[in-house]
C-alpha positions in Angstrom: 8.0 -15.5 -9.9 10.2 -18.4 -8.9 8.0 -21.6 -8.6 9.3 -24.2 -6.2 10.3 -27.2 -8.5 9.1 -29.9 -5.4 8.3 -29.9 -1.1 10.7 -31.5 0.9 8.8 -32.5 4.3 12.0 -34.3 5.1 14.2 -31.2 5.0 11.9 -29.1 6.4 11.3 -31.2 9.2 15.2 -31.5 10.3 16.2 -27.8 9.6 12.8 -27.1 12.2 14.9 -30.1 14.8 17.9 -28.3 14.4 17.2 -24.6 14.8 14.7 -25.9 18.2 17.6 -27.8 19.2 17.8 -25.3 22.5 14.3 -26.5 23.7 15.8 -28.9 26.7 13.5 -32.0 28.0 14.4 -29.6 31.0 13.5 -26.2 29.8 10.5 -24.6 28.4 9.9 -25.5 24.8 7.3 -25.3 21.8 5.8 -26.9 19.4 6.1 -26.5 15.4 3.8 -28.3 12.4 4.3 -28.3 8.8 1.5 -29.0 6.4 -0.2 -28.6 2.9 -3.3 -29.1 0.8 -2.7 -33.2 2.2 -3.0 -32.3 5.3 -0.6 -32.3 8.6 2.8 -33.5 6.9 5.2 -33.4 10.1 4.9 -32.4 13.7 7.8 -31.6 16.0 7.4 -30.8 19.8 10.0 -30.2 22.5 11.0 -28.8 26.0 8.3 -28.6 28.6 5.1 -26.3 28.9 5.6 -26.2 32.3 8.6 -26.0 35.2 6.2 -26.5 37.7 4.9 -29.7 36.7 7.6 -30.7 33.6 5.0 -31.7 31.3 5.7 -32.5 27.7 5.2 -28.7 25.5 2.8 -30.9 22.8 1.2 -29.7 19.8 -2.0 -29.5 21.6 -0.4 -27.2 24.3 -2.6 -23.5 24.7 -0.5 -20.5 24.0 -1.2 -16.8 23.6 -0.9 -16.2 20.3 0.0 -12.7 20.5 0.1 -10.5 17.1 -0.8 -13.7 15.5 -4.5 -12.4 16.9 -4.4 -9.8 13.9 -5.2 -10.9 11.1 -8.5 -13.0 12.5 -9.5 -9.8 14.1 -8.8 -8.2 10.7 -11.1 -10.7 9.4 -14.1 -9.8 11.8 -13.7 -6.5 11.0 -13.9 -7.2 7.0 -16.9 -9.6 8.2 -18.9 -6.1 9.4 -18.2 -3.8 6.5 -21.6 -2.7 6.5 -21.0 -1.5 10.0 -17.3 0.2 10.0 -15.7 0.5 6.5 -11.9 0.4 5.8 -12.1 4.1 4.8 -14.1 5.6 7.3 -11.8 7.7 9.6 -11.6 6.5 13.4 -13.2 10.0 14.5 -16.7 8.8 12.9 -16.7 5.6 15.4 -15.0 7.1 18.2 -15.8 10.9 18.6 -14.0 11.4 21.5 -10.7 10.7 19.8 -8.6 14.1 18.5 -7.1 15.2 15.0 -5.0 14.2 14.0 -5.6 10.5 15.5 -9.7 11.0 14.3 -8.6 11.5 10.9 -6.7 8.2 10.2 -8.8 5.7 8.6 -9.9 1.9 9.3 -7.6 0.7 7.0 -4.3 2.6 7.4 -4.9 1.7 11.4 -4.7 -1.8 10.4 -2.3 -1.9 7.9 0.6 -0.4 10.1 0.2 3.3 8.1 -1.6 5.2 10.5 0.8 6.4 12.5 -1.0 5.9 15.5 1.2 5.8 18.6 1.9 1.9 20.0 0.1 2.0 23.9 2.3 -0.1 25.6 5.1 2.0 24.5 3.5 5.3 25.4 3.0 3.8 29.0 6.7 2.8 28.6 7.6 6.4 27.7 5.5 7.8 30.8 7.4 5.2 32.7 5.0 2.5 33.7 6.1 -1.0 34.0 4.8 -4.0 31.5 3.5 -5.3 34.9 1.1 -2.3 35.5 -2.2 -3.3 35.3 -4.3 -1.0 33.0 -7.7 -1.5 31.9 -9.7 -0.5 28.4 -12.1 2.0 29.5 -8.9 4.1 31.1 -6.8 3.3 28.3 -9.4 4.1 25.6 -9.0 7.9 27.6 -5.6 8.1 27.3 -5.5 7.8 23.8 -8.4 10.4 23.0 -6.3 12.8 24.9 -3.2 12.3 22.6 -2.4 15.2 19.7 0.3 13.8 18.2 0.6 11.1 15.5 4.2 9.4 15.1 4.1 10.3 11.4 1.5 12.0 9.1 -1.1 9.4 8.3 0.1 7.3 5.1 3.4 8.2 4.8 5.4 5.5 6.2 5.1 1.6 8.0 6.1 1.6 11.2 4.4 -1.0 13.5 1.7 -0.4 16.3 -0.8 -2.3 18.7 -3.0 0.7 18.7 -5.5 0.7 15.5 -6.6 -2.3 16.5 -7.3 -1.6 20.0 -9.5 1.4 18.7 -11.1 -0.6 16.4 -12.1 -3.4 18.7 -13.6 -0.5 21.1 -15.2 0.9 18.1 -17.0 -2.4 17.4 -17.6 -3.2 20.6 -20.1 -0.4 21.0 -21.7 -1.4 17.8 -22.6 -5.0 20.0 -19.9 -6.9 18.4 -17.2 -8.6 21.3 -14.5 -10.3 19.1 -14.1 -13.8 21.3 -17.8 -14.0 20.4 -17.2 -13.9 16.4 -14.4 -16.3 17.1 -16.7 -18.8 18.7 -19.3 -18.6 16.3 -17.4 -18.1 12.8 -14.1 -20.0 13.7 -13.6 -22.1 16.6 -16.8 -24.2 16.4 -17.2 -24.5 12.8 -13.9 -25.7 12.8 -13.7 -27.8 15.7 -11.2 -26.3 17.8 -10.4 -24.5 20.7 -9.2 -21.2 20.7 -10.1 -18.0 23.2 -9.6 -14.2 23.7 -9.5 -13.3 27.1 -9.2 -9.8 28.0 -7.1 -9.4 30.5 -3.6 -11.2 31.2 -5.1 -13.1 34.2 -8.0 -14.3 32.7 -8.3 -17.8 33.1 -7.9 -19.9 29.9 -8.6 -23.8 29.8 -5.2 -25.1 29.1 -3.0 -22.2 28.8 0.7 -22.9 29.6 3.0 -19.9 31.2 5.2 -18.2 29.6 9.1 -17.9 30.4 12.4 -15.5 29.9 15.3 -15.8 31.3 17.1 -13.6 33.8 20.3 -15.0 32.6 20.9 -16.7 36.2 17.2 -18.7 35.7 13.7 -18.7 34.3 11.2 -16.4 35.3 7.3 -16.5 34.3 6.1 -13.8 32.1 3.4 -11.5 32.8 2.1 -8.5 31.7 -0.6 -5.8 33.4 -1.7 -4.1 30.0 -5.1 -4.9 28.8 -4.4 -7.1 25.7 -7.3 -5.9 23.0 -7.6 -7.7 20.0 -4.0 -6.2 18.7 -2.6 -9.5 20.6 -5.4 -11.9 22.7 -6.1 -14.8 21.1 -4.7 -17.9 22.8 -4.6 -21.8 21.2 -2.7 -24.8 20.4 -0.3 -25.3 17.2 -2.5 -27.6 16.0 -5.5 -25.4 16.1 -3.9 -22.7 14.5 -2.2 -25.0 11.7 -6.0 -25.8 11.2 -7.4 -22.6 11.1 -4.6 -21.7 8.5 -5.4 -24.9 6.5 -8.9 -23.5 6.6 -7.9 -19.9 4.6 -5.7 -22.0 2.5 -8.6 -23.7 1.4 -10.2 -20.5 0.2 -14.1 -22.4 0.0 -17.0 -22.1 2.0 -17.4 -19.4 4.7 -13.9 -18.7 4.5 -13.6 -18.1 0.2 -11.6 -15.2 -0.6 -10.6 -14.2 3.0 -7.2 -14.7 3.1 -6.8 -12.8 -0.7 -8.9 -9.7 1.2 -6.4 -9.8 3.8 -3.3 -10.1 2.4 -4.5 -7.8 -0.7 -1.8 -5.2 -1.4 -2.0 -1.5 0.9 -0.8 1.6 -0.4 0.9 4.8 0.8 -1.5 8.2 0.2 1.1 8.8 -2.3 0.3 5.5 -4.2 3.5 3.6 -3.0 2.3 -0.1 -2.4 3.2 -1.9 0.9 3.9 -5.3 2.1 2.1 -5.2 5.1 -1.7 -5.8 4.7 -4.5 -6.6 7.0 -2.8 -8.4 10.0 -0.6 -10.3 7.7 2.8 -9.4 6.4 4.1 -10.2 2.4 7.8 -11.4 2.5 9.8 -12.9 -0.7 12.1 -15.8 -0.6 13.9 -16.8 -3.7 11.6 -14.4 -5.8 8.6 -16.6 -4.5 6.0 -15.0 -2.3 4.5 -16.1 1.3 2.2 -14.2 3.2 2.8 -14.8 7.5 3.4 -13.2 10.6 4.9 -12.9 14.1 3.9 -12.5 17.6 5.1 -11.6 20.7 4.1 -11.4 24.3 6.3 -11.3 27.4 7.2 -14.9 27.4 5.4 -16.4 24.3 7.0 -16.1 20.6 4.7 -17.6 17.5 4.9 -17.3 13.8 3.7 -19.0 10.8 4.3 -18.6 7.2 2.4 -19.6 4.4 2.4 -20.1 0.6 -0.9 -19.7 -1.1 0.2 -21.2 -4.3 1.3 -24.7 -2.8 -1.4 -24.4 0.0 1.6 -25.4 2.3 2.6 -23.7 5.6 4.6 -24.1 8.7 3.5 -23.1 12.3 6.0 -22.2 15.3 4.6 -21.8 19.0 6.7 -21.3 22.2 6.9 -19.7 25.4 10.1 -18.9 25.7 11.0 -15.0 25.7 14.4 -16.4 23.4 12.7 -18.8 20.4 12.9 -16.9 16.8 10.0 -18.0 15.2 10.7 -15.7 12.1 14.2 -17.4 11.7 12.8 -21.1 12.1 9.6 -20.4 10.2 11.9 -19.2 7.3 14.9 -21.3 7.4 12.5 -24.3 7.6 10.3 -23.5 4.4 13.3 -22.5 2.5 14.9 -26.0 3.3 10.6 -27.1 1.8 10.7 -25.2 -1.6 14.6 -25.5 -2.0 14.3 -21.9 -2.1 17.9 -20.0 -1.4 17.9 -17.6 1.7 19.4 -14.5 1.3 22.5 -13.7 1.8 23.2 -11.2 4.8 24.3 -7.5 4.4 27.7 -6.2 3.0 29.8 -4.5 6.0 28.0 -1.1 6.3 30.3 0.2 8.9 29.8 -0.3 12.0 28.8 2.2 15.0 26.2 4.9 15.5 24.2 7.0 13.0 21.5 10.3 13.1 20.2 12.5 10.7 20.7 15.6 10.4 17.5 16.9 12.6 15.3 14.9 14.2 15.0 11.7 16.6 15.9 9.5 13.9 19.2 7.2 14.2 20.7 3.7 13.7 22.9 1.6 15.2 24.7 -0.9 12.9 26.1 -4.0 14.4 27.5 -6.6 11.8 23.9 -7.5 9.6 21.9 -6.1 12.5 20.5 -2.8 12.1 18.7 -0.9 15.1 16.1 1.8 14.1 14.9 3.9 17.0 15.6 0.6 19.2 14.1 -1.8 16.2 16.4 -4.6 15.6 16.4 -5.8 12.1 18.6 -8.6 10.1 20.0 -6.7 7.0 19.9 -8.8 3.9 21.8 -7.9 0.9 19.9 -6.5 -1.7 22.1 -5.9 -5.1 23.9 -3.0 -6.4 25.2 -1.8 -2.8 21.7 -1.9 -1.7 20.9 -3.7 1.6 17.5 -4.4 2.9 15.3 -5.9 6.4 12.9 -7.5 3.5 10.5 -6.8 6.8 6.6 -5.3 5.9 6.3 -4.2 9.3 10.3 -2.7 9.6 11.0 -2.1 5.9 14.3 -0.4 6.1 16.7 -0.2 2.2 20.0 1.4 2.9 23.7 2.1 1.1 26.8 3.7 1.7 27.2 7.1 0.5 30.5 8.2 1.9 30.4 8.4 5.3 26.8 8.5 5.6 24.0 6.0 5.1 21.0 6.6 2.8 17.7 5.2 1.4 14.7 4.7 3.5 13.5 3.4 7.3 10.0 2.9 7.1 9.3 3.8 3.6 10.4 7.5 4.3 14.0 8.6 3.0 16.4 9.0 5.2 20.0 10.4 5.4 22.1 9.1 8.5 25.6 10.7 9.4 27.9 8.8 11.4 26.9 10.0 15.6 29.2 12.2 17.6 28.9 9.5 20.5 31.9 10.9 22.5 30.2 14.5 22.7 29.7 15.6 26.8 26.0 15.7 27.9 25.3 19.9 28.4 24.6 20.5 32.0 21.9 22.8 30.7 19.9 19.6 30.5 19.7 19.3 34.2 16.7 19.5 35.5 13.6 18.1 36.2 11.1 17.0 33.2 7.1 16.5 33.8 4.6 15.5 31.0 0.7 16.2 30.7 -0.3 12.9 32.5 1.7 13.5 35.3 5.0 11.3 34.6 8.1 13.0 35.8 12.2 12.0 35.7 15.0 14.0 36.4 18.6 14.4 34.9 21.2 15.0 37.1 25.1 15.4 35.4 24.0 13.3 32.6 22.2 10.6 34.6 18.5 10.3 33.9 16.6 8.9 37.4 13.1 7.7 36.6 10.9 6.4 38.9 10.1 6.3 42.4 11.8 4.3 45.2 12.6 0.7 44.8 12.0 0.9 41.2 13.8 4.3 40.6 16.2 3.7 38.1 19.5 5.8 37.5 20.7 5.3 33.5 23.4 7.1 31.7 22.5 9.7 28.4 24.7 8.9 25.8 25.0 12.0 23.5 24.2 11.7 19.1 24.7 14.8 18.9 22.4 18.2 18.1 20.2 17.4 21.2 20.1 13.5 20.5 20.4 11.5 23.7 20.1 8.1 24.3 19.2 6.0 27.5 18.6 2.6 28.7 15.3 1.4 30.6 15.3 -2.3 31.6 11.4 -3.4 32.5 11.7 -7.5 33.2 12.5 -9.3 29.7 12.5 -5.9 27.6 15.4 -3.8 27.3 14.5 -0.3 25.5 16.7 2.4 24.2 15.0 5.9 24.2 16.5 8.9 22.6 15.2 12.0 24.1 15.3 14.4 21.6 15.4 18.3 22.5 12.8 20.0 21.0 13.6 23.4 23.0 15.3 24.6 25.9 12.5 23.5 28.0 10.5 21.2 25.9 12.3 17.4 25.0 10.4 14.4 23.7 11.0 10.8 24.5 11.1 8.7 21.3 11.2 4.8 21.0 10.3 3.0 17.5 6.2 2.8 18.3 6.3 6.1 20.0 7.7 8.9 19.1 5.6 11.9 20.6 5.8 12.0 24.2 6.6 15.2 24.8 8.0 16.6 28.8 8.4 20.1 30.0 10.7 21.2 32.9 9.2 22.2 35.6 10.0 25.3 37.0 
């Protein structure tokens, strides 16, 4: 493993200025902090955490952390082992759930091999807004209703909110609320203030809004779901830097945590992954750091840390736009004098599918999308090119005209799309789920939705009953292949959820 020969503070600090150069005095902003075993070793803070009152965005401004939340709920979880154990199955905690979603385990639900269907993106599927409000005890119902993993249990990666919301419900009926182990084993032994509401419109001291842009002006964020403990926490930079300083330390209360959490997962075929308990592995230069992202309507965080110099670097924003991974990155390379990689060879551009089944690409340049996914490509050596992402891992070459290697950990074989096919008009019709959702599709039009929301989007054909469509919910944009499972049976597949399954009603 490549050591880093010296830090560079300096460089780090004006490759963070640079790549945050976007964050106007006039314009919402964030707030990034680099530091080691010394301590804070630069700070950099710009653009505003407000428009409504144009207040400096600070180090000290509250955020929601988003997926950043896992890996401390990961650790309350690990804290409890003698209540819920990384191998029980989800079943023994939470009866009312089905096979096959009983059967996958504590662990694989939190190391992103479970399979478990993402909720947000089943509501998505069923064609509920981000803004609907939906509550845990409803939610929880849903889920024990569902039949249908996205992939056997510990065969692939492929990310998802879900195992952690079951295992927070799970807990919670044990008499363990995960703001209160936050309080009590974090935030006050540490000093600082961090929070995990609930619900989106529970009131947090401090908490700045978040912002996208409608590409004529900014727009506050919101969302209806209930958050769980997939995506709640809320703090400052400088809270967080300190609560990563903390695990960096590895003494006291906190000795050996971050080494349980990042500690390598496996397939059920023995394959080892690089995502881990709430954190992901990633490689630079042939050194490793352990980090991760997160994202809420309006908010983007990441941080990214290297356990061997005990340095890190911490990105907060809410903006919908800021790329924390690409900052977080760029910046520590610029630390170690590590060399980025280079991007992917030309793969060809255009649309690909496999042969059968939902599965297909779209490659643009060194941008990859997987079932709506976008990933950077990297190249990899020997043809090879790779998203180097634990949470998206996708390794792909050209093979003639097709694409091969593996999305996910599972192999794969994409053949260039037959894009220009006509949409059947035996496809017209209109489609109903279990729970009540319907759309229609009229000469290749899907309509979904009901009056001022009803939205009329276009099926592009893939070919072999491969469609896709275009939803547009506020600052998400989602491309859905429907995928024809029978003349009267289709399912709706996005890259978190990939069995929601319609029948047309007669």
């Amino acid at each position: 493993m490549t050591k880093p020969a010296s830090l560079d503070w300096q460089a780090a600090e004006a490759t963070t200025r640079r790549l945050t150069a976007q964050w106007g005095a006039d314009e919402p902003g964030g707030a990034v902090i680099g530091f080691d075993a010394s301590g804070i070793c630069f700070t950099h803070a710009a653009g505003v955490e407000s428009l409504a009152t144009f207040a400096p965005f600070t180090v000290d401004s509250v955020v929601r952390y988003a997926s950043l939340t896992k890996h401390v709920f990961s650790a309350m979880v690990l804290a409890h082992a003698d209540i819920i154990g990384l191998g029980d199955p989800l079943g023994q905690h939470l009866p009312e759930l089905r096979s096959p979603l009983a059967d996958v385990t504590v662990g694989q639900a939190l190391d992103m091999s479970g399979g478990l269907p993402d909720t947000r993106e089943c509501l998505s599927l069923l064609g509920l807004s981000v803004y609907t409000e939906t509550k845990a005890g409803p939610l929880l119902e849903y889920l024990s209703r569902l039949e249908r993993l996205n992939f056997g249990a510990g065969t692939e990666v492929s990310y998802s909110n879900t195992g952690y919301r079951l295992i927070e419900a799970a807990l919670e009926r044990k008499g363990f609320r995960f703001d209160d182990f936050i309080q009590r084993e974090i935030a006050e032994p540490l000093g600082i203030a961090l929070k995990a509401p609930d619900v989106w419109n529970d009131p947090v001291k401090g908490l700045v809004p978040g912002y996208w842009n409608s590409g004529e002006n900014w727009q506050l964020s919101a969302a209806g779901l209930h958050i769980s403990a997939s995506g709640s926490l809320t703090g400052s930079a400088r809270a967080l830097a300190i609560w990563l300083q903390a695990l960096l330390d590895d003494e006291g209360r906190f000795a050996g945590l971050l080494q349980k959490l990042q500690e390598t997962r496996f397939l059920a075929d023995g394959r080892p992954t690089g995502y881990g308990l709430g954190l992901r592995n990633s490689s630079l230069g042939g050194h490793e750091f352990v980090g991760h992202g997160g994202s809420h309507p309006g908010y983007k965080t990441y941080f990214l840390l290297d356990p061997e110099t005990r340095a890190g670097l911490v990105v907060v924003s809410n903006r919908e736009d800021t790329n924390g991974y690409k900052i977080a990155l760029e910046s520590i390379a610029a630390l170690t004098g590590l060399a980025l990689p280079d991007p992917a060879a030309d793969l060809g551009d255009g649309f690909y599918v496999t042969e059968t089944g939902p599965w297909w690409i779209e490659i643009k340049g060194s941008t990859c999308t997987y079932l709506d996914a976008d990933e950077t490509l990297y190249d990899d050596g020997d043809g090879w090119v790779s998203s180097r992402s634990a949470s998206s891992p996708l390794r792909l070459r050209r093979d003639g005209p097709a694409l091969v290697g593996e999305a996910g950990h599972a192999a794969r074989r994409f053949l260039p799309a037959a894009t220009h096919a006509p949409v059947p008009a035996s496809l017209s019709g209109v489609w109903r789920s279990d729970e009540g959702a319907e759309f229609t599709i009229d000469n290749g039009t899907v309509l979904m939705g009901v009056g001022p929301v009803r939205q009329a989007v276009t099926l592009t054909a893939l070919g072999s009953g491969r469609f896709l469509f275009t939803l547009i919910d506020g600052p998400w944009v989602k491309r859905v292949c429907l995928h024809l499972l029978g003349p009267d049976l289709l399912e709706l597949v996005s890259s978190r959820a990939r069995m929601i399954e319609y029948r047309r009603r007669t």
